[in-house]
C-alpha positions in Angstrom: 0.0 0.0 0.0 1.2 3.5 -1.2 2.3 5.4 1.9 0.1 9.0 2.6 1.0 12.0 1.1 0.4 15.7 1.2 2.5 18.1 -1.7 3.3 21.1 0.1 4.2 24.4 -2.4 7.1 26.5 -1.7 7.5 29.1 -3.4 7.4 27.8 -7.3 8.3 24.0 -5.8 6.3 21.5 -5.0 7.3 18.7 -2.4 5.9 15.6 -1.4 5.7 15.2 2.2 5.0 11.2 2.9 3.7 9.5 6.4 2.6 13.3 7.2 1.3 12.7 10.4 4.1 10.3 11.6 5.1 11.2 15.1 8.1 12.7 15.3 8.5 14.1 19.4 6.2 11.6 21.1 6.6 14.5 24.3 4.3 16.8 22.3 3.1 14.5 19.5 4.3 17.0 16.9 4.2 15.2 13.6 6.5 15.1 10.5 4.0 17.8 8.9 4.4 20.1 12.3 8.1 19.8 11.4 7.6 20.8 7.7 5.3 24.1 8.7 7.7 24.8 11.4 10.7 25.0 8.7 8.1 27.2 6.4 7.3 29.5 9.1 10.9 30.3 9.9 12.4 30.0 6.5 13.9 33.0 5.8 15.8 32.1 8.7 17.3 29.2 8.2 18.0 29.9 4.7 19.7 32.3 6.1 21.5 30.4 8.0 22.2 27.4 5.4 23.1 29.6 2.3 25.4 27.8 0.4 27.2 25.9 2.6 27.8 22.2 2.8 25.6 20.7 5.5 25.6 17.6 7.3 22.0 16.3 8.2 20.7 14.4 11.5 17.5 12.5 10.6 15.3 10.6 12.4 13.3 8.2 10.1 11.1 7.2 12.6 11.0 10.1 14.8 13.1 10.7 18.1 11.9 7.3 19.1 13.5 5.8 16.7 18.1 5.7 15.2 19.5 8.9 14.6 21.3 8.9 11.2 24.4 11.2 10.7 24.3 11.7 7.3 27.2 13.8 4.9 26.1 12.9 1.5 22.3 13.6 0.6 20.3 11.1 0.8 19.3 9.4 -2.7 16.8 10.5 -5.2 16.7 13.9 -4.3 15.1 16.0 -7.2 17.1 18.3 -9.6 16.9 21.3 -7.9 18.3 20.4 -4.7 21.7 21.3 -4.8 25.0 20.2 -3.5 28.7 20.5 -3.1 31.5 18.1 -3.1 33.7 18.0 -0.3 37.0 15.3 0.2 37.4 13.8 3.7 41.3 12.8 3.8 40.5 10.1 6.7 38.2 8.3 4.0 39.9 8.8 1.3 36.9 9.8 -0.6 34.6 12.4 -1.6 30.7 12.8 -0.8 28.6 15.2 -2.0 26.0 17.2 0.7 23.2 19.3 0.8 24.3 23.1 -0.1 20.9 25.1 0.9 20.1 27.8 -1.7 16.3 28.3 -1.6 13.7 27.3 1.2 11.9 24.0 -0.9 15.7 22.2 -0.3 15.0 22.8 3.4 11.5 21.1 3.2 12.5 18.4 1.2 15.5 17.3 3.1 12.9 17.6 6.3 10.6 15.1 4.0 13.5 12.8 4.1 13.3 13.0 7.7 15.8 15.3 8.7 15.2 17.4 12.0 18.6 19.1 13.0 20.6 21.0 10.3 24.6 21.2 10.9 26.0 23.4 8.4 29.8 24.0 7.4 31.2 27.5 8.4 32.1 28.2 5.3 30.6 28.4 1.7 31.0 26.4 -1.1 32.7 29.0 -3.3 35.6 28.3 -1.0 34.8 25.1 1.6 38.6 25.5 3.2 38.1 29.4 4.0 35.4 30.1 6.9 33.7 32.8 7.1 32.3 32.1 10.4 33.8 32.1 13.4 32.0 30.2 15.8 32.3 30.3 19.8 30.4 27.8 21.3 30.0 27.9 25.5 29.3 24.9 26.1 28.8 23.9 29.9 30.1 20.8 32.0 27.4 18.3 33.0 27.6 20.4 36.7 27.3 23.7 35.2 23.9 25.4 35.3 22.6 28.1 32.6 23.4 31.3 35.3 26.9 30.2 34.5 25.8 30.4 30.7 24.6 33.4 30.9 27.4 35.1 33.4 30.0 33.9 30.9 28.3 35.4 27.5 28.2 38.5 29.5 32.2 38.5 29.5 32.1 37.2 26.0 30.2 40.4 24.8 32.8 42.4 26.8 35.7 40.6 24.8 33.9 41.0 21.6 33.2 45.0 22.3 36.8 45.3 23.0 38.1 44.0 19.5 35.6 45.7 18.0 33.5 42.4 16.7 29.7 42.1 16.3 28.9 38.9 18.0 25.6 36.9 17.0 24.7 34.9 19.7 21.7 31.8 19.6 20.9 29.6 21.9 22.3 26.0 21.4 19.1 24.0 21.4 20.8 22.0 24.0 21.9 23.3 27.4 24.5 26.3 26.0 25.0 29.5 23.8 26.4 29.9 20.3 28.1 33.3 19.4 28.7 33.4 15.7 30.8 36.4 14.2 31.1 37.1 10.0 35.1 37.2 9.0 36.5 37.4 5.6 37.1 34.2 4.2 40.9 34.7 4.3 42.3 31.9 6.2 42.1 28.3 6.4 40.7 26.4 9.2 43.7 26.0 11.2 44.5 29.8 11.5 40.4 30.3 12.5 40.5 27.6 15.0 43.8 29.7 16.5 42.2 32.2 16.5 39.4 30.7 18.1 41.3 29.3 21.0 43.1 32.4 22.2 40.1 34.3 22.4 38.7 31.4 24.5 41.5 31.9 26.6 40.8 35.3 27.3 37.5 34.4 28.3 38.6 31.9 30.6 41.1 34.3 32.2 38.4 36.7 32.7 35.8 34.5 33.7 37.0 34.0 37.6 37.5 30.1 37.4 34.6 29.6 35.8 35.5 28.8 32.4 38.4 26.1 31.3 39.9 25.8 27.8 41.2 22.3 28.4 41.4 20.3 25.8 40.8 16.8 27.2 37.4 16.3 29.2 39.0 14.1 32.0 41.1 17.5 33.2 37.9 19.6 32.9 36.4 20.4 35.8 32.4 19.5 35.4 31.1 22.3 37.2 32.9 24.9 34.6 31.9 25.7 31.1 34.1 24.8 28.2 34.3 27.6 25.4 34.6 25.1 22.3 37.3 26.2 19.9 37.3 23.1 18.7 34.2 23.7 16.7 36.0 26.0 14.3 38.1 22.8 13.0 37.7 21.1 9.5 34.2 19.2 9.0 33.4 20.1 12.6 29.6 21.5 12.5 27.0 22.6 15.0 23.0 22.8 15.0 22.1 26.1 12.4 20.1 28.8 14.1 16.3 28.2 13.6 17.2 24.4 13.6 14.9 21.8 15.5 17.0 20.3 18.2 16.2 16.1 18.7 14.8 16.5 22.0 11.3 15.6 23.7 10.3 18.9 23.6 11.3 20.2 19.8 13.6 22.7 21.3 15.0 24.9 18.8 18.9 26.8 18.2 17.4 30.3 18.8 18.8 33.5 18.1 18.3 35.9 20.8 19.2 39.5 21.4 22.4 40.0 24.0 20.0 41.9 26.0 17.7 38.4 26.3 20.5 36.1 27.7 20.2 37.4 31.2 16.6 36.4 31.6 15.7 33.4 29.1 15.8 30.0 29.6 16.6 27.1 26.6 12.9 26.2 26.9 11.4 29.1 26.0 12.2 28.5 22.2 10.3 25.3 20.7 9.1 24.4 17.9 5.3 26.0 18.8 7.1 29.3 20.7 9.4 30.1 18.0 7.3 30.5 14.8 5.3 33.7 16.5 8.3 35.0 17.8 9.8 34.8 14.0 7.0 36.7 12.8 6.9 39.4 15.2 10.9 40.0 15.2 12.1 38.5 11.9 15.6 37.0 12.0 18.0 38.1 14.6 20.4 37.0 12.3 19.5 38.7 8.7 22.5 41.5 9.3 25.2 39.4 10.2 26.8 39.7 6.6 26.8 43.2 7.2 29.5 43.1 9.7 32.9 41.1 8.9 35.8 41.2 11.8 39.7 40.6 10.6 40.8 38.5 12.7 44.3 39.5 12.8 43.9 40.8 16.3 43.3 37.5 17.8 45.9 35.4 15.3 48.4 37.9 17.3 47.4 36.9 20.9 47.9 33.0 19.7 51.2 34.4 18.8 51.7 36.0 22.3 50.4 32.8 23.5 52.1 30.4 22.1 55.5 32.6 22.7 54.5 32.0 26.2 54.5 28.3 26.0 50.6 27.9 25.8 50.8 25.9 22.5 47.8 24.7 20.7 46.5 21.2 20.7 47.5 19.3 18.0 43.9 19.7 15.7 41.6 16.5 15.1 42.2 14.6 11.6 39.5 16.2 9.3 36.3 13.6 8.1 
C-alpha cells in the first residue's frame, strides 16, 4: 500500500511530504508535517543560516523514538533542484557530496526525508577551506547550570566590544549558547580555530574560574563551562540557528538579542514558541553579513600565547 502524502508548495516548488502525520516528538506529539510548517514558518531564517554551505543532516526516520542517522552525503533521489557540493574527507579517502541550501523548498525536502537538525559548514561552497564564520560555542560541564551560561556570555560580549566584533549569539538547542561572528574568508581552518582558541582563553582568564579551555574532558572540571574552539576545526559543524533540536520537547537553536540572555531559559524557544516570535521580530540573524571582523587581532594573541608556552592542541584529523 502507497504510503500517505500531502505536496506542500514552496514558493514555485512542489514537495511531497510522505507519512505526514508520523510522530516525530512523542513528548508533544508534533508530527513530520508540524516539522515541515515549522521550517516554512521560519524560513527566511534558516535559509539564512544554510546559504550555500555544505551541510551535514541528523534524521530521524522514525521520529526521536527511533536511530538517529548522521548523514554527509544527501540522501538518494533527491530532485534536480536540490543542490549540493562536493567536499574530500582525507580520513576516507573519498569524496561525498551534501546538501548546499540555496532556496527554502531544499529545506523542506530534506525535512521530508526525515531530517530534524541541520549542521552546516562555516564556510561556503565558493571556497569550503576558507570560513567565514567564526564560531564560539560555551558549552557547559554536566555540573554547570545556565546562570553560569549566561554570566560567561556576559564576559564574552565584553571581549567582543573590546576587539571591535559584532557577536551573534543563539541559543544551542541544547543546554549552551552559540556566538557566531562574520570574518572574511581569508584563512584556512587552522588559522580560525587559533584564533578561536586564544580568544577562549581570554574568556577563561576573565571569567573567575569559571571557564576552562582544556582540551581533554577528564582535566575539565564538570562544574565549569568549556568555550569550544574546537568547533572552528575542519568538517566540525553545529546545529544552524532556527534548527529543530532532537529532544522531547522540539527545542529549537534560537537566536536571541544580548540583551535576552540574562533572563531566558533554553525552553522558551520550541518548535510552537518560535514560529510567532519569528513573525513578530524576523531573523535576529539577517544583518550578520553586514559586519565582517579581521581577525588579525586575535591570530596575534595566539602568537603572544604560544611565545609564552601555551601551544595549541595538535587539531583533530578532518572527516
Amino acid at each position: 500500500m502507497a504510503s500517505p502524502f500531502v505536496e506542500i508548495e514552496v514558493d514555485d516548488r512542489v514537495v511531497k511530504v510522505t507519512n505526514p502525520d508520523r510522530v516525530y516528538f512523542p513528548m508533544t506529539g508534533a508530527t513530520k508535517l508540524d516539522l515541515v510548517e515549522y521550517y516554512l514558518a521560519v524560513g527566511d531564517g534558516i535559509v539564512n543560516a544554510l546559504r550555500e554551505r555544505p551541510c551535514m543532516l541528523h534524521r530521524f526516520p522514525k521520529g526521536l523514538e527511533g536511530d538517529k542517522v548522521h548523514q554527509k552525503r544527501i540522501p538518494a533521489g533527491a530532485p534536480p533542484w536540490v543542490e549540493t557540493v562536493q567536499l574530500y574527507f582525507p580520513r576516507w579517502g573519498r569524496t561525498a557530496d551534501e546538501l548546499c541550501v540555496t532556496e527554502l523548498a531544499q529545506v523542506i525536502w530534506a525535512t521530508q526525508m526525515s531530517t530534524v537538525e541541520f549542521h552546516p559548514w562555516n564556510s561556503r561552497r565558493a571556497d569550503t577551506e576558507k570560513p567565514d564564520e567564526w564560531r564560539i560555542d560555551l558549552d557547559p560541564g554536566p555540573e554547570c547550570d545556565w546562570a553560569t551560561v549566561q554570566r560567561v556570555a556576559g564576559v564574552t560580549r565584553e571581549v567582543l566590544d573590546e576587539l571591535g566584533a559584532v557577536g551573534f549569539p543563539k541559543t544551542s538547542g541544547g543546554s549552551g549558547l552559540h556566538i557566531y561572528v562574520r570574518i572574511p574568508p581569508d584563512h584556512g581552518f587552522q588559522d580560525v580555530r587559533r584564533a578561536a582558541l586564544a580568544f577562549a582563553r581570554e574568556v577563561e582568564r576573565r571569567a573567575g574560574g569559571e571557564v576552562t579551555t582544556a582540551w581533554w574532558r577528564k582535566d575539565r572540571d564538570p562544574s565549569q563551562l568549556f568555550v569550544d574552539y574546537n568547533q572552528n576545526a575542519r568538517d566540525h559543524t553545529i546545529a544552524a540557528a532556527y534548527s529543530v533540536r532532537g529532544v522531547a520537547n522540539g527545542r529549537v537553536s534560537a537566536p536571541v538579542l544580548w540583551a535576552e540572555i540574562p533572563e531566558c531559559e533554553p525552553d522558551d524557544f520550541t518548535m510552537d514558541t518560535m514560529p510567532e516570535r519569528f513573525a513578530e521580530i524576523g531573523d535576529l540573524h539577517a544583518s550578520i553579513d553586514d559586519h565582517p571582523f579581521d581577525i588579525a587581532p586575535l591570530l596575534a594573541w595566539a602568537d603572544r600565547d604560544e611565545a609564552a608556552g601555551e601551544q595549541a592542541p595538535v587539531e583533530p584529523d578532518a572527516g
